[in-house]
Each structure stands twice: as C-alpha cells, then as structure tokens.
TIVO-2410 file (N, C-alpha, C; in nm, 3 decimals):
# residues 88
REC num residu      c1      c2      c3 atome chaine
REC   1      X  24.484   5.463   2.988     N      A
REC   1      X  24.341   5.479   3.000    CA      A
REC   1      X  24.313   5.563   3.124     C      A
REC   2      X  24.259   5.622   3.090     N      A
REC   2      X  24.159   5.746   3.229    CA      A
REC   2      X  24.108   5.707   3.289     C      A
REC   3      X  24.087   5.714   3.437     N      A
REC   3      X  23.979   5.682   3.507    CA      A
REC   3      X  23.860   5.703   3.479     C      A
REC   4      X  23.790   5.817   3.374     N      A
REC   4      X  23.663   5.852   3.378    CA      A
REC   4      X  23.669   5.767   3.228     C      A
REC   5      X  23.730   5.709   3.162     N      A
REC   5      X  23.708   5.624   3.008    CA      A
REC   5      X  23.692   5.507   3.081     C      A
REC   6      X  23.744   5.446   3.163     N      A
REC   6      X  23.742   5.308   3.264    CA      A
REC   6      X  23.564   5.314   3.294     C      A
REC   7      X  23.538   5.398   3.378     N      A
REC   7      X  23.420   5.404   3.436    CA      A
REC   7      X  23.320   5.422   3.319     C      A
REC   8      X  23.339   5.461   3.186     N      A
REC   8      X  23.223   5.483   3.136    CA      A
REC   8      X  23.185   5.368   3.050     C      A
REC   9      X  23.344   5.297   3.010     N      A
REC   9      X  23.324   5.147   2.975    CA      A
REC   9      X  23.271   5.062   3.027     C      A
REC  10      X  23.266   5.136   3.165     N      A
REC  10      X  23.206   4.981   3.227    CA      A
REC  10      X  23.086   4.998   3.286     C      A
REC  11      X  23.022   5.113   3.297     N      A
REC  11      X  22.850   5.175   3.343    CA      A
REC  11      X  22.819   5.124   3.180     C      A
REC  12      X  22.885   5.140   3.056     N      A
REC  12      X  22.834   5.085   2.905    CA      A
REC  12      X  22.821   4.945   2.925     C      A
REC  13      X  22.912   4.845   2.964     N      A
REC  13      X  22.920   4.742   2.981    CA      A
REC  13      X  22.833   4.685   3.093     C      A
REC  14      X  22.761   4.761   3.212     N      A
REC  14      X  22.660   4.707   3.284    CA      A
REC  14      X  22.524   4.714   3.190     C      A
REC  15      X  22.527   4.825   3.126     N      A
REC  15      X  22.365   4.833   3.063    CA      A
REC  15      X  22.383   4.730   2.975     C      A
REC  16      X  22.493   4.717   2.900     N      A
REC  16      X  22.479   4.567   2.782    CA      A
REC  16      X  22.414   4.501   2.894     C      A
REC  17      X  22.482   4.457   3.014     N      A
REC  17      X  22.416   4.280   3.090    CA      A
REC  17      X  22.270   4.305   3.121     C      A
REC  18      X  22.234   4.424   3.150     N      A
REC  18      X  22.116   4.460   3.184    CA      A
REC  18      X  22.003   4.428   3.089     C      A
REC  19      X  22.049   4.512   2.962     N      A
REC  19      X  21.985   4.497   2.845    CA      A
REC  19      X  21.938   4.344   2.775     C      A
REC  20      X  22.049   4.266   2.789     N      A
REC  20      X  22.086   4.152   2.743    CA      A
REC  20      X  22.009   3.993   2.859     C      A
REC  21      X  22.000   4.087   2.979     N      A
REC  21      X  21.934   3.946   3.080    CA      A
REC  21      X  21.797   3.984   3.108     C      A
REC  22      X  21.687   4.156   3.053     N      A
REC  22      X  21.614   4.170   3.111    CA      A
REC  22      X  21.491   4.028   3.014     C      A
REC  23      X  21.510   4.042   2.939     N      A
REC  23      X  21.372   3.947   2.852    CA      A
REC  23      X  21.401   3.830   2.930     C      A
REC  24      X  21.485   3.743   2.991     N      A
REC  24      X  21.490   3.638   3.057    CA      A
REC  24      X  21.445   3.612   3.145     C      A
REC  25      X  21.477   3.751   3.232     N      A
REC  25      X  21.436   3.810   3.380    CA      A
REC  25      X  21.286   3.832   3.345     C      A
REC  26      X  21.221   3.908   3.253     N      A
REC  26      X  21.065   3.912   3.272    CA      A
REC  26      X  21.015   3.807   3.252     C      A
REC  27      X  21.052   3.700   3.125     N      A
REC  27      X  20.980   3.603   3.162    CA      A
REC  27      X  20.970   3.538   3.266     C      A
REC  28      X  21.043   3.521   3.346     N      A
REC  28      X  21.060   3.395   3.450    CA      A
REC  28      X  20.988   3.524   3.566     C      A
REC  29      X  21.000   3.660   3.568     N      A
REC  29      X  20.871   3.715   3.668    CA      A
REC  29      X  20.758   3.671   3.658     C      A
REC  30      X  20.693   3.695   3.513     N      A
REC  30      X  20.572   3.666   3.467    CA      A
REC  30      X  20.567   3.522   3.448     C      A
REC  31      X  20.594   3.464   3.421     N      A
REC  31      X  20.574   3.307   3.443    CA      A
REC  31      X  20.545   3.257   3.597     C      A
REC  32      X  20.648   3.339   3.716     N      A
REC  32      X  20.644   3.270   3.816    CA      A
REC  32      X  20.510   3.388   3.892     C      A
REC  33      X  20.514   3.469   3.865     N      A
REC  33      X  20.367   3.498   3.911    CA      A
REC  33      X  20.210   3.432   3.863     C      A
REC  34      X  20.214   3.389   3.742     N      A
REC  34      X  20.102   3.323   3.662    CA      A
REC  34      X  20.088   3.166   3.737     C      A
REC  35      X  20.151   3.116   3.767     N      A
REC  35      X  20.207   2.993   3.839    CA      A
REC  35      X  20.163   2.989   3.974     C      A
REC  36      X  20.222   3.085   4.040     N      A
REC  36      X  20.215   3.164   4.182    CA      A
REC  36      X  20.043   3.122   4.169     C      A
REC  37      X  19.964   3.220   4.077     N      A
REC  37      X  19.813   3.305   4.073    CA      A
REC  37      X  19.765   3.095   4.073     C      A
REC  38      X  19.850   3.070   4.022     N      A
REC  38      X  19.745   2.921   3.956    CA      A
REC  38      X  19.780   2.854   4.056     C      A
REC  39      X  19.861   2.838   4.133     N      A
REC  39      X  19.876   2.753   4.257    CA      A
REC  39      X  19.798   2.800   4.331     C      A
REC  40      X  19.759   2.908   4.433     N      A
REC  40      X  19.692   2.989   4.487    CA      A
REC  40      X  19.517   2.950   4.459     C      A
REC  41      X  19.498   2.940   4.368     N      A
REC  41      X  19.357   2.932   4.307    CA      A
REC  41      X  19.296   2.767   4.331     C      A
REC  42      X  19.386   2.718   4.303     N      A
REC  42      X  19.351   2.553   4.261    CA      A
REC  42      X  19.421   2.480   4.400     C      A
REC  43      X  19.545   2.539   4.535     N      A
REC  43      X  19.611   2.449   4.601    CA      A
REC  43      X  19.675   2.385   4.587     C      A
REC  44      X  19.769   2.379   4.475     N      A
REC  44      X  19.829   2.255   4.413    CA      A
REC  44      X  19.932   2.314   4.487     C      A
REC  45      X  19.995   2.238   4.529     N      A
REC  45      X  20.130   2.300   4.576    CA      A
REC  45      X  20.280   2.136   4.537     C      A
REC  46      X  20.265   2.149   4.416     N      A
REC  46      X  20.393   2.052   4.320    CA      A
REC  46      X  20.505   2.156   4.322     C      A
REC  47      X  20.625   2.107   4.349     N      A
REC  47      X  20.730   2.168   4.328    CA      A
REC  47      X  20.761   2.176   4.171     C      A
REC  48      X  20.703   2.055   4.100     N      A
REC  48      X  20.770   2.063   3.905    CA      A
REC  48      X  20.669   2.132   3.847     C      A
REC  49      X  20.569   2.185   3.927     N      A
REC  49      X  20.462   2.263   3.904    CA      A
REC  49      X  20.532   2.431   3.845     C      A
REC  50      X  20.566   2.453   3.970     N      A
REC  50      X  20.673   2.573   3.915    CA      A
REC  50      X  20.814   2.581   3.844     C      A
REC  51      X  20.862   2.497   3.853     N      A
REC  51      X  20.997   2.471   3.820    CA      A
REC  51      X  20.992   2.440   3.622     C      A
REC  52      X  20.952   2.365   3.585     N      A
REC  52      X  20.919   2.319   3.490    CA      A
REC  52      X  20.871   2.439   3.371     C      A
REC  53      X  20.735   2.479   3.387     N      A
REC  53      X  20.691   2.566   3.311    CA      A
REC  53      X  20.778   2.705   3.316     C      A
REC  54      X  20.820   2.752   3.411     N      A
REC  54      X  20.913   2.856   3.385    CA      A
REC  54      X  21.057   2.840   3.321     C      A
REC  55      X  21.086   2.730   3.348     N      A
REC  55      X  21.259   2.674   3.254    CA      A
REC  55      X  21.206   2.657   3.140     C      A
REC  56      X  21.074   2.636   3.113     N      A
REC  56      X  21.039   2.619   2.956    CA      A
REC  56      X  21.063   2.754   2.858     C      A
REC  57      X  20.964   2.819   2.919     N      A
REC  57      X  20.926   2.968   2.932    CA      A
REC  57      X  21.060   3.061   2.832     C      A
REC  58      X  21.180   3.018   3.024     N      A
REC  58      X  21.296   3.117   2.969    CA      A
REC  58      X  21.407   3.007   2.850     C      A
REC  59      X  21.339   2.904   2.851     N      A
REC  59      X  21.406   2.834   2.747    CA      A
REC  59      X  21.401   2.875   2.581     C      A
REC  60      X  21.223   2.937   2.576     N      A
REC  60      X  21.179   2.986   2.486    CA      A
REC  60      X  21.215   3.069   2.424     C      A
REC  61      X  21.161   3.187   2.534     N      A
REC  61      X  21.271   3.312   2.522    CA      A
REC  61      X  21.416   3.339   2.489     C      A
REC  62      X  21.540   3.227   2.557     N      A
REC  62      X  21.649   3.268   2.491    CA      A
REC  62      X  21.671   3.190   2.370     C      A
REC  63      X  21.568   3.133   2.321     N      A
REC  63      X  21.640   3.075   2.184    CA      A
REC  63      X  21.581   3.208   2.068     C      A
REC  64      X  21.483   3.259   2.116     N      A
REC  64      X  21.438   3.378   2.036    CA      A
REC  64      X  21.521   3.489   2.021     C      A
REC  65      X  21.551   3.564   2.171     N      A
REC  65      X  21.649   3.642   2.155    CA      A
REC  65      X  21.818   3.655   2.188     C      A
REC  66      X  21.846   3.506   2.175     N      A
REC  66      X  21.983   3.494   2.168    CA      A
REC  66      X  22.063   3.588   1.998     C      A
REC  67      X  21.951   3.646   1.922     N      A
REC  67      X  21.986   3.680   1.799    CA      A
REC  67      X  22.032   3.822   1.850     C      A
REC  68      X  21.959   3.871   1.913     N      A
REC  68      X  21.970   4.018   2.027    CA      A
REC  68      X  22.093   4.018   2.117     C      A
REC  69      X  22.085   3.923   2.185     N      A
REC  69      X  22.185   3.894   2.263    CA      A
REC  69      X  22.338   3.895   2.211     C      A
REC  70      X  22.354   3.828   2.123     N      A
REC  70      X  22.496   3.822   2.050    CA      A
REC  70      X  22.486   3.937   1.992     C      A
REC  71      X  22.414   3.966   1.945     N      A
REC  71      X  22.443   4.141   1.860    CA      A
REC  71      X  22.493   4.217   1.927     C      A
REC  72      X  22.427   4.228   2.074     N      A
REC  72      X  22.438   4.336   2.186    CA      A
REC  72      X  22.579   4.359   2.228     C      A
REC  73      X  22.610   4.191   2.237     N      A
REC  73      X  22.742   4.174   2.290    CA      A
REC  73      X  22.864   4.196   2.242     C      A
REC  74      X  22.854   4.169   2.095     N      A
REC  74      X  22.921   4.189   1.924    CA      A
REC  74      X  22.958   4.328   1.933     C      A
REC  75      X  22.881   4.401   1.927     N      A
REC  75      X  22.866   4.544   1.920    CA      A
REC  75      X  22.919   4.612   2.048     C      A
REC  76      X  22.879   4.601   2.160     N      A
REC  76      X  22.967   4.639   2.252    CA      A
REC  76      X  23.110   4.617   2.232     C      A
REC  77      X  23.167   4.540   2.224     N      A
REC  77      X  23.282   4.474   2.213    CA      A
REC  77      X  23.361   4.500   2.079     C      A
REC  78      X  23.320   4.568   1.973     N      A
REC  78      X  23.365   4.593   1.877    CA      A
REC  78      X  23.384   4.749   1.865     C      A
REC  79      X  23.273   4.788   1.944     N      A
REC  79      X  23.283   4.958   1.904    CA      A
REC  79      X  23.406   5.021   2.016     C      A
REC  80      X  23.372   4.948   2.161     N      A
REC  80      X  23.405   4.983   2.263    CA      A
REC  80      X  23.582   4.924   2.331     C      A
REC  81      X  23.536   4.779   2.352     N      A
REC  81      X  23.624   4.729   2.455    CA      A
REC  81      X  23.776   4.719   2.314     C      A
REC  82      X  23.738   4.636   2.215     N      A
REC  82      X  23.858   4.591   2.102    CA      A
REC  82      X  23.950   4.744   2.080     C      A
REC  83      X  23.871   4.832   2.046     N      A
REC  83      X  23.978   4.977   2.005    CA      A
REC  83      X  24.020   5.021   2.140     C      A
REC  84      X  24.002   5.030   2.248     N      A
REC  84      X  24.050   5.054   2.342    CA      A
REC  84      X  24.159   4.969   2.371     C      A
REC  85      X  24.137   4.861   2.395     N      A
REC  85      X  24.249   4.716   2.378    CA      A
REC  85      X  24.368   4.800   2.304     C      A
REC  86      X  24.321   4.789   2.151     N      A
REC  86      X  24.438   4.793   2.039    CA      A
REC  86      X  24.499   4.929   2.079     C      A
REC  87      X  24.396   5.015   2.119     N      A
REC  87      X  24.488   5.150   2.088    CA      A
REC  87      X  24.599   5.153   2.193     C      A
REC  88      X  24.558   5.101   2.325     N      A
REC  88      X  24.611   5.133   2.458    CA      A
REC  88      X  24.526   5.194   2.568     C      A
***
C-alpha cells in the first residue's frame, strides 16, 4: 500500500465519522441551546434540567438514523477498507 492510498483511506474514513456523528452532534447543539434559552428566561438552574432532555433528544435521533449510520459504515468498509485488506 502507498502512502498517498493510506492517506486517502483514511481522510475517506474521517468524513464517514464526521458524516455519521454530525445528526447527533446537532441535536444535542440545538437541544442544549433551547435549554440554555429556557433556563436563562425562567432561572431554573436544575442540573436534570439539561441533562435529561438532551439524552432524550440524541436518544431519538440515533434510533432514527442508526439506519444511515450502518449503511455509511457498511459501505465504507465494503467498497474501501475489505478490497484493500484482500488485495494487499
């Protein structure tokens, strides 16, 4: 294997994680800013206040796109990492 086939497997293999953790990552932004805005407004300052509704949130979210997720990963790994493996 080449150094420049190494490197491009694996700049491919960062955008999969990228691709694959951003819907998790926005929800739990947008959740913890909406939270943030509602603590701020009202004073509540509960720690299960924030904690809670955002684990829900990204709980939501990965049961939705865990269908995305395994594909992403499937597919990387089939087109990319396995024939490289087999070939050498």
């Amino acid at each position: 294997m080449t150094e420049n086939a190494f490197f491009d497997v694996l700049r491919q293999g960062l955008w999969v994680a990228v691709t694959i953790s951003a819907p998790l990552l926005i929800v739990a932004l947008v959740a913890g800013v909406v939270i943030g805005l509602f603590q701020a407004l009202t004073s509540v300052q509960e720690m299960t206040l924030t904690f809670v509704p955002k684990v829900a949130a990204m709980l939501a979210v990965f049961w939705v796109s865990m269908s995305f997720m395994s594909g992403a990963l499937v597919s990387f790994f089939k087109d990319l990492v396995i024939p490289m493996v087999a070939g050498g």
